[in-house]
C-alpha positions in Angstrom: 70.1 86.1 74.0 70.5 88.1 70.8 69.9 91.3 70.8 68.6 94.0 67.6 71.1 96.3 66.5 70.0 100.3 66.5 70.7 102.2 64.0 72.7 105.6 65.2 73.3 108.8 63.1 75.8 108.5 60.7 77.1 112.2 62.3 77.8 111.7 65.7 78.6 114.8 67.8 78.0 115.9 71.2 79.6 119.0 73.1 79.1 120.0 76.8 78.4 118.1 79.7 77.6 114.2 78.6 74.1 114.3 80.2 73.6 117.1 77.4 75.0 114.9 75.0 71.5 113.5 73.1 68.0 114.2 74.3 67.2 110.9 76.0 69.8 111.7 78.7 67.8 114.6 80.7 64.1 114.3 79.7 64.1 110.3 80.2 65.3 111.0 83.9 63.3 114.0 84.1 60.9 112.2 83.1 61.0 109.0 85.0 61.8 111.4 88.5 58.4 113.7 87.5 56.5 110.2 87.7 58.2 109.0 90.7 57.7 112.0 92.6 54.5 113.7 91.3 51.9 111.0 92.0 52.9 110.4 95.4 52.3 114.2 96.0 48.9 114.0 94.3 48.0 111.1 96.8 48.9 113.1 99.6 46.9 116.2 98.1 44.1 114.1 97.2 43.9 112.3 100.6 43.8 115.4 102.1 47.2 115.3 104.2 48.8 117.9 101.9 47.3 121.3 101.6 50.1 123.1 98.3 47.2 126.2 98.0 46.6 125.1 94.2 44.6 127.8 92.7 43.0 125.2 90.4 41.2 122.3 90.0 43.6 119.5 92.1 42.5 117.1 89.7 43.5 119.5 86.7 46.8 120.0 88.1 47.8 116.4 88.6 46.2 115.9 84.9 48.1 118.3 83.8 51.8 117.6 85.5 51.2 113.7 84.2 50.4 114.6 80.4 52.2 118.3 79.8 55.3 117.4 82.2 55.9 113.7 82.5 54.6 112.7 78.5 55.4 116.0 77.5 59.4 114.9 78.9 58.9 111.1 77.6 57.9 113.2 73.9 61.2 115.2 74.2 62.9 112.7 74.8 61.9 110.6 72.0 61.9 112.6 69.3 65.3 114.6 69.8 66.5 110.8 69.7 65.2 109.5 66.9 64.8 112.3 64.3 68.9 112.2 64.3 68.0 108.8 63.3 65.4 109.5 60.3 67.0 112.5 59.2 71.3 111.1 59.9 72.0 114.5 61.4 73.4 114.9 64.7 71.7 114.9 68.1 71.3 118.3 69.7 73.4 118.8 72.2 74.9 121.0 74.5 73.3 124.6 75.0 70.2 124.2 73.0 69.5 120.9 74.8 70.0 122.5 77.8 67.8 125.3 77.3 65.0 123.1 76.0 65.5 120.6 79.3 65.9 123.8 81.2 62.3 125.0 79.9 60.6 121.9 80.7 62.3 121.8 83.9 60.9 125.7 85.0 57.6 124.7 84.2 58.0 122.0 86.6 59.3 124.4 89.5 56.7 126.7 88.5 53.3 123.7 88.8 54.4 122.6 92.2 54.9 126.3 93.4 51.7 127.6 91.4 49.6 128.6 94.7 52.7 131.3 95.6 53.3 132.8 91.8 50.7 134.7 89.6 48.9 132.7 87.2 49.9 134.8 83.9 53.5 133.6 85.1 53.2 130.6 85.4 51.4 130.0 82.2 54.3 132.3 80.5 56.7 130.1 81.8 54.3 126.6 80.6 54.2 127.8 77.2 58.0 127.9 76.6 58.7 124.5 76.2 57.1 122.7 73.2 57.7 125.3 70.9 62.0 125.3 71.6 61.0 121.1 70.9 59.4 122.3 67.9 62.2 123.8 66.4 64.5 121.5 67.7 62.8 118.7 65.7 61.3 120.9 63.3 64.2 121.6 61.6 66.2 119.0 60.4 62.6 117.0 59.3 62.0 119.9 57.0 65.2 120.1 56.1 65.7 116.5 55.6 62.4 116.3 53.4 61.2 113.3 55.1 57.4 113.6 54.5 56.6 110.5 56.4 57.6 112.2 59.8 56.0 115.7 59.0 52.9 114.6 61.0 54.8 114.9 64.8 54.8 118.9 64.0 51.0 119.6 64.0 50.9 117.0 66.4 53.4 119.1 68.9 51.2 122.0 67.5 47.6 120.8 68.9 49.1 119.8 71.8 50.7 123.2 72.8 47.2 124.6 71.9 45.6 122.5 74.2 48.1 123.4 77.0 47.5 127.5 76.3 43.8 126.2 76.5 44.3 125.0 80.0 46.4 128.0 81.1 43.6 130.4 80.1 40.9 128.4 82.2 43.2 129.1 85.0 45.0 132.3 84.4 41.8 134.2 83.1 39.1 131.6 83.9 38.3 131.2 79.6 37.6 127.7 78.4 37.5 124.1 79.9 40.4 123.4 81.3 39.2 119.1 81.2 38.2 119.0 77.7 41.6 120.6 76.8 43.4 118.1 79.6 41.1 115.5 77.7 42.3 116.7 73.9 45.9 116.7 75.2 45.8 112.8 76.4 44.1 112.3 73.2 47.1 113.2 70.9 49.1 111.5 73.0 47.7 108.1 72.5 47.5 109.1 68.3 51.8 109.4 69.4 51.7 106.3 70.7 49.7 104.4 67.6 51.8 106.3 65.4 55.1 104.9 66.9 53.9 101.9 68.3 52.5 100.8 64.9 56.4 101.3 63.8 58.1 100.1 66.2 56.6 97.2 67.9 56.1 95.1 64.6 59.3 96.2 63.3 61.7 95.5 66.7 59.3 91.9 67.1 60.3 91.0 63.4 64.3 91.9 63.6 64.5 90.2 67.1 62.9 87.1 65.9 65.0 87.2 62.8 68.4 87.5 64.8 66.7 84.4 66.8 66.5 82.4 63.5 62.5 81.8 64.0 60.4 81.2 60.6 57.7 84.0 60.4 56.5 87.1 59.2 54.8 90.1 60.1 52.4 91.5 57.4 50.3 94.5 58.4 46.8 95.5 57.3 46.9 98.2 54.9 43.8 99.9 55.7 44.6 99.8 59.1 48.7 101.2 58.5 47.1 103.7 56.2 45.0 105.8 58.2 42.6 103.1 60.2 44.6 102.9 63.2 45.0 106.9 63.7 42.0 107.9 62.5 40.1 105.6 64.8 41.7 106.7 68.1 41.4 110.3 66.9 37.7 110.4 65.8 37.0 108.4 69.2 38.7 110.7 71.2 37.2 113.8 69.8 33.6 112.3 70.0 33.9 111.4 74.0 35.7 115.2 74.3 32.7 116.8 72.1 30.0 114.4 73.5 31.1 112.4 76.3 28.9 109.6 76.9 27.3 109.9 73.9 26.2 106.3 71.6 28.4 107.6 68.4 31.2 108.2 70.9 31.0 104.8 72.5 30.4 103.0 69.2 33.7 105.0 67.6 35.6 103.4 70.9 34.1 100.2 70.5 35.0 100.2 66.4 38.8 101.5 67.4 39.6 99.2 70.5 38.8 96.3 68.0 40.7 97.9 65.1 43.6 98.4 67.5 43.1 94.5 68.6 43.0 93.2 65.5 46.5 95.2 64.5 48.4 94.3 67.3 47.0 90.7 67.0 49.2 90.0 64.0 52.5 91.2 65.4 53.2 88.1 67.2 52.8 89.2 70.9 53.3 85.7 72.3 56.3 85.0 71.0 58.6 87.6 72.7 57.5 86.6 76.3 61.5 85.3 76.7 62.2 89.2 76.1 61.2 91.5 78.5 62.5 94.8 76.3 59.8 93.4 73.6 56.7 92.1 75.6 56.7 95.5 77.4 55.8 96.7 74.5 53.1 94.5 73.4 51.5 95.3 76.8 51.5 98.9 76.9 49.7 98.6 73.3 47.5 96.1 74.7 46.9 98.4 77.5 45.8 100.8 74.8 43.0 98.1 73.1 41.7 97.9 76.7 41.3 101.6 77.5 39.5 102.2 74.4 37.3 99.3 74.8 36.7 100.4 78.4 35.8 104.3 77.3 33.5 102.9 74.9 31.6 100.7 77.1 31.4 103.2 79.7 28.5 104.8 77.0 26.6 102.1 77.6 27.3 100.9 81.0 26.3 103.3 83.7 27.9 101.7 85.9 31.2 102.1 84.7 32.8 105.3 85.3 34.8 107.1 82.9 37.6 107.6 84.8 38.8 103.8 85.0 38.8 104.0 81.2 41.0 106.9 81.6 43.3 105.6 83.5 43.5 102.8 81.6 44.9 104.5 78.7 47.2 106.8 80.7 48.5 104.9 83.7 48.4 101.8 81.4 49.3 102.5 78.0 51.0 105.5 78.6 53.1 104.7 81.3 54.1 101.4 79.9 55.0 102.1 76.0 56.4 105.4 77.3 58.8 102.8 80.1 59.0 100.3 77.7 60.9 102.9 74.8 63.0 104.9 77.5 64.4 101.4 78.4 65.4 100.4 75.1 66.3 103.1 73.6 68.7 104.5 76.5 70.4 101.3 76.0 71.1 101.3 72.7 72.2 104.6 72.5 74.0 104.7 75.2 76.7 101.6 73.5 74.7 99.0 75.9 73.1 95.4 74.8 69.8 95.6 75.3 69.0 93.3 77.9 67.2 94.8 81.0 68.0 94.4 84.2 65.7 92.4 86.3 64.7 94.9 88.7 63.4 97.1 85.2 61.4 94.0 84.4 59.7 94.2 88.4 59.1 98.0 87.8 57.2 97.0 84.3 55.3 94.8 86.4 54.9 97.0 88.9 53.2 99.5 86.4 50.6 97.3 85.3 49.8 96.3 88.3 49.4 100.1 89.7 47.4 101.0 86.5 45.2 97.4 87.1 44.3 98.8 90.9 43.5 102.2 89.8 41.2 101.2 86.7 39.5 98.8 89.5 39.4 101.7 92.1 36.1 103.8 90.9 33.9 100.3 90.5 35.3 99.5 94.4 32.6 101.2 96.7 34.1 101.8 100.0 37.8 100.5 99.0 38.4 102.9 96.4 40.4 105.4 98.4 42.6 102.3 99.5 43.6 101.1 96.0 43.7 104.7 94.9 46.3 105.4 97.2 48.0 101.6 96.4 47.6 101.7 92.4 49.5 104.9 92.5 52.1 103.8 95.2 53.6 100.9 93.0 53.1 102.6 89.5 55.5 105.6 91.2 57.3 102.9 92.9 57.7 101.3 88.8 59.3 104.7 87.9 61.5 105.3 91.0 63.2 101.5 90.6 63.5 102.9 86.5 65.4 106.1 87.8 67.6 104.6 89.9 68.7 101.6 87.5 69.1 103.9 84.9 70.7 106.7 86.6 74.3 106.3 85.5 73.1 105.0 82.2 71.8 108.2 81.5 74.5 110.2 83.4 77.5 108.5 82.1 79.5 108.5 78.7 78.7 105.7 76.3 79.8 102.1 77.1 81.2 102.0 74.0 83.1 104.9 73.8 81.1 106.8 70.8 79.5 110.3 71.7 76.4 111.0 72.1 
């Protein structure tokens, strides 16, 4: 099979410990180990069989560990990877990576330990994170000039706000704690139409290139220039502001098909003999489903809010978010970019966990069962992806490079 070359910074260095060496190293397995782990303690809490004294909403808290610490890693990750890319500058490494990782990695410690520490120390310790990312990013795309990747800043700058939203609600019982948690999945999914409008056309065009197949990719310009973004974001804010509202559900409705008809002409079908590609395609499709299914929800009483919801996070989320680590780990770490069959089970293994626990709500008296089983083989997904790519991530390069 061919595979697409990836582009690296043209200055490569790396000091420390290798798994300091770029950013996908500790926040993809950080990442892929808070997933593994974190559900299958929500099930237990939720179930009742695990009592950890959460001083807040259990549902909050498991909202929040999945967007602030497991997309919140999967963000890290991401962009201390590729803006060495845009800006050819080196990856942070070493003690700034560490301190960032070990920031992100407190916050953890501190969320599954909240019901023994006070609240204004945990949320002190929540707040450090995303703005060391910030500045870690920040710089070299200001420096660099790039205007085209200034929008990840305010972007990183909402989503911190939302998080100090949360931690008031709990620390000094100000604000909504949900319509922040809501806001905060919200600019994730703008992320993921931001970079899955760039990179799932543009790694389906070069594969099929390298594969020597006639065809072309040509992407709506109202869509590319502000219709796919600004649909999920207006529809998003509407169902925060005014959930259940008709405008909100019509705005859903509008974006799911906007967001159909882009992905319709990148030629979905035609990577099915690539698994790193059609992963892709599905978590976006995933995305055109969750949006379709929030905006029905205003119309259909019967169909609760929280299937759309999971839709778009154990669905879209999960799988774009899988999907990237598993490509780009490979080609940074000097690896072809074929996946292993067991990574192509755990993508399955996703989907199908996010399919049982969109179903779960409409299931009457089996809902607790495929609760408990749609969250069992999406963690199940993530636990196969940390032990795969383990020494990947651990190890030097395969190709001898740094980084």
């Amino acid at each position: 099979m061919a595979t697409i070359p990836l582009n690296e910074p043209t200055v490569a260095h790396a000091s420390g410990p290798v798994f300091f060496a770029a950013g996908f190293r500790p926040f993809f397995l950080g990442g892929a180990i808070q997933a593994a782990v974190m559900v299958p303690l929500w099930l237990m809490v939720y179930g009742g069989g695990l009592d950890l004294a959460l001083p807040m909403n259990p549902a909050l808290w498991h909202a929040h560990e999945m967007v602030f610490g497991f997309a919140g890693a999967a963000i890290g990750g991401f962009l201390l990877t590729a803006v060495p890319n845009w800006t050819s500058t080196a990856h942070v490494s070493g003690r700034p990576l560490m301190l960032a990782f070990a920031a992100w990695l407190a916050a953890r410690v501190a969320y599954l330990a909240c019901g023994m520490l006070p609240a204004l120390v945990v949320a002190g310790v929540q707040m450090l994170y995303l703005p060391i990312l910030a500045v870690l990013v920040g710089r070299p795309l200001l420096k660099a000039g790039r205007a085209r990747n200034f929008i990840f800043l305010p972007v990183l700058g909402l989503f911190w706000l939302a998080d100090g939203a949360m931690q008031l609600d709990w620390a000094l019982g100000v604000g909504d704690g949900m319509a922040a948690a809501y806001i905060a999945i919200g600019l994730v999914l703008v992320l993921i139409a931001i970079v899955g409008g760039r990179v799932v056309p543009g790694f389906t065009l070069s594969w099929l290139m390298m594969e020597g197949r006639v065809g072309d990719i040509r992407p709506v310009a109202w869509i590319e220039k502000g219709g796919a973004v600004g649909s999920v974001a207006l529809g998003l804010v509407l169902a925060a502001a005014a959930p259940g509202s008709a405008a909100a559900g019509v705005v859903l409705l509008a974006a799911a098909l906007i967001h159909g008809l882009r992905m319709a002409g990148w030629r979905g079908l035609s990577t099915l003999s690539n698994p790193v590609l059609w992963v892709l395609h599905l978590g976006y499709l995933w995305l055109v489903v969750g949006l379709a299914l929030l905006g029905l929800a205003s119309f259909l009483p019967g169909l609760p809010v929280s299937a759309a919801v999971h839709a778009l996070t154990a669905g879209a989320t999960g799988t774009m978010v899988m999907g990237i680590m598993s490509r780009a780990a490979l080609g940074h770490s000097g690896r072809p970019l074929e996946v292993a069959s067991a990574i192509v089970g755990a993508y399955l293994l996703l989907s199908l966990g996010a399919a049982l626990r969109v179903a779960a709500p409409m299931a009457g008296g089996a809902a607790l069962g495929l609760t408990h089983a749609g969250g069992a083989l999406w963690a199940l997904g993530w636990l196969v992806f940390a032990v795969i790519y383990f020494p990947i991530l651990t190890r030097p390069r395969a190709d001898g490079k740094p980084g």
